[in-house]
N, C-alpha and C positions, 0 to 999 in steps of 0.2 A: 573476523576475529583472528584467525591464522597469521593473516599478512598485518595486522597490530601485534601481535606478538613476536614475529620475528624478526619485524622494524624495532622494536622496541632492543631484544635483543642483542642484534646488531650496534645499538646506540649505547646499550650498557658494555660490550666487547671492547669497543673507541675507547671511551670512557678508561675504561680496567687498563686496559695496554699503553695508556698516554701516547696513542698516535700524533704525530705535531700536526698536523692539517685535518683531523678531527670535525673541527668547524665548518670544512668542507662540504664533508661527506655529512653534516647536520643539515646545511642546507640542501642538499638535493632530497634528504630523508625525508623531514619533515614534515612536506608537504603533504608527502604519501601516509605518515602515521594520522594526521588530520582526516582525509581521505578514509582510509581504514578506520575510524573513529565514526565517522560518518555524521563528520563537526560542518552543517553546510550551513546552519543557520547564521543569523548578521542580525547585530543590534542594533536596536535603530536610536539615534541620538536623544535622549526624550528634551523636549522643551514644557515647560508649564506656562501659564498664563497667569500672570498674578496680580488683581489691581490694572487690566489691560497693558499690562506687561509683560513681555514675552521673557519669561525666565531661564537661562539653560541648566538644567540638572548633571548633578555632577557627581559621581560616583569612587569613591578611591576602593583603592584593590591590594590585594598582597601580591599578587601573582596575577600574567597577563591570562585573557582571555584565548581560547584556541582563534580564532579571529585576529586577533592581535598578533599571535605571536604569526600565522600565518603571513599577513602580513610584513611581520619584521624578514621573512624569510623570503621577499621576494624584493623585484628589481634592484635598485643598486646596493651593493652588498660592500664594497670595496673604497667606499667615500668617506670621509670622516664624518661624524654627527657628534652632535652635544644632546645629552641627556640631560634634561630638566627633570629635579626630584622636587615635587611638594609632596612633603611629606606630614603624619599626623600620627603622635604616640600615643600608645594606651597608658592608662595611669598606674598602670602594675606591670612589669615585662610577665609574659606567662611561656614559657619553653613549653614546644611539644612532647617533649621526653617526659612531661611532668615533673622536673625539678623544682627544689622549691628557691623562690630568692627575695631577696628582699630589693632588688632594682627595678627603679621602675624605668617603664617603657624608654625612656630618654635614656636611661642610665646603659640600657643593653644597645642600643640604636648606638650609642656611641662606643661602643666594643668593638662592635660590625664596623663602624667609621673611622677608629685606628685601623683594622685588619687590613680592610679593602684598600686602603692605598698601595698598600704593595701588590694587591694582585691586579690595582690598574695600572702599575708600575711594567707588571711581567707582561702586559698585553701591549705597550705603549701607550695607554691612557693615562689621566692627569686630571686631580681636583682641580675647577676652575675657580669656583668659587661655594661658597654658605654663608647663612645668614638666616638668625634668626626673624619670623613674621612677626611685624612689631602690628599694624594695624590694615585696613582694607582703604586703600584711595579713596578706590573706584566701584561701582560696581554690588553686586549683594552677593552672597555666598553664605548658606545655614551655619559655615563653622570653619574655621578659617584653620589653614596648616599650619604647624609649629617653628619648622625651618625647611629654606628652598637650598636645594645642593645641586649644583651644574658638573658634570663630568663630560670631559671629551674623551672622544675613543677614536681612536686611528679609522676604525669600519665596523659597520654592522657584524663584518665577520671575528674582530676581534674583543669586542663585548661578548658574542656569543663564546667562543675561546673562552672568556676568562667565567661566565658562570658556569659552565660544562666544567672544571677544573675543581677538584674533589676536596681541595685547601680553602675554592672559595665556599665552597659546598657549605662546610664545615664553619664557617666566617656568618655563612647565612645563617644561622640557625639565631643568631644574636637579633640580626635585623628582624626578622619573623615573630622573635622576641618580641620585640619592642614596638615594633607598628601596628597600629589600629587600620592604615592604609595610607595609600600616596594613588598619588597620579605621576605617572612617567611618559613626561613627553619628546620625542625624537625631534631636533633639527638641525639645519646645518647653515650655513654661510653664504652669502655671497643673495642668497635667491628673492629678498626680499629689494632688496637696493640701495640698504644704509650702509 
């Protein structure tokens, strides 16, 4: 517990002083506050079987898993990746602050969605595209997301940059708002073949 608290610390210090390579110094930490956490478990991907069909279940989140982010914190750090957002609003935004509002989920998600361009602006990232989910091809899914939003980001290490950043902090609280959940998926270029 000593060495989680003085990781932690240390990470709110960064933070307070806007060191510019911050990001850095998140990556080498990280792994250690995990560690300290004594976060070793792994989820295992669930599949169902329905009708002898093999289902995959599918889980949306507000926030990644200590697993997750573990791995965003490792191997290549320095490549550009595109952020896949399906995302899924709640039908009322609810602020943690307990404010009260009359916007609903959509209406705060797009608060967060003006803000955020400029702090992918300050990192070198770039909306690529959005678009709202009209219907499902292919495929089953219990409830389909509302709108899919692609973001590039120079490197793992400058997404992390811009949510460590206390403007975007402040930017979140809209998104947090307004989502019921997403799914955020990392990829990048080149590796598949098209």
């Amino acid at each position: 517990m000593k060495n989680f608290v003085i990781i932690i610390s240390v990470c709110i210090i960064l933070v307070s002083v806007g060191w510019n390579y911050r990001a850095n110094i998140i990556f080498e930490i990280y792994p250690l506050i995990l560690e300290a956490r004594g976060s070793g478990e792994r989820s295992e991907l669930s599949v169902k079987e329905i009708n002898g069909v093999e289902i995959m279940e599918v889980k949306n989140a507000i926030v990644p898993n200590d697993e997750q982010m573990k791995g965003f914190m490792e191997g290549d750090i320095d490549t550009p990746i595109f952020m896949v957002n399906l995302l899924k609003f709640k039908d009322k935004a609810e602020y943690e602050d307990g404010r009260e509002t009359n916007l609903t989920g959509e209406e705060a998600y797009l608060i967060y969605g003006q803000e955020v361009q400029g702090h992918l602006k300050k990192v070198g990232a770039e909306p690529i595209f959005s678009g709202r989910v009209e219907r499902l091809m292919l495929g089953e899914v219990g409830e389909l997301w509302d709108v899919i939003a692609i973001a590039k980001y120079p490197s793992r290490k400058a997404m992390m940059e811009m949510i460590m950043d206390a403007d975007y902090r402040e930017s979140e609280k809209h998104r947090a708002a307004g989502l019921k959940g997403q799914l955020n998926i990392e990829t990048k270029t080149g590796e598949f073949g098209w």
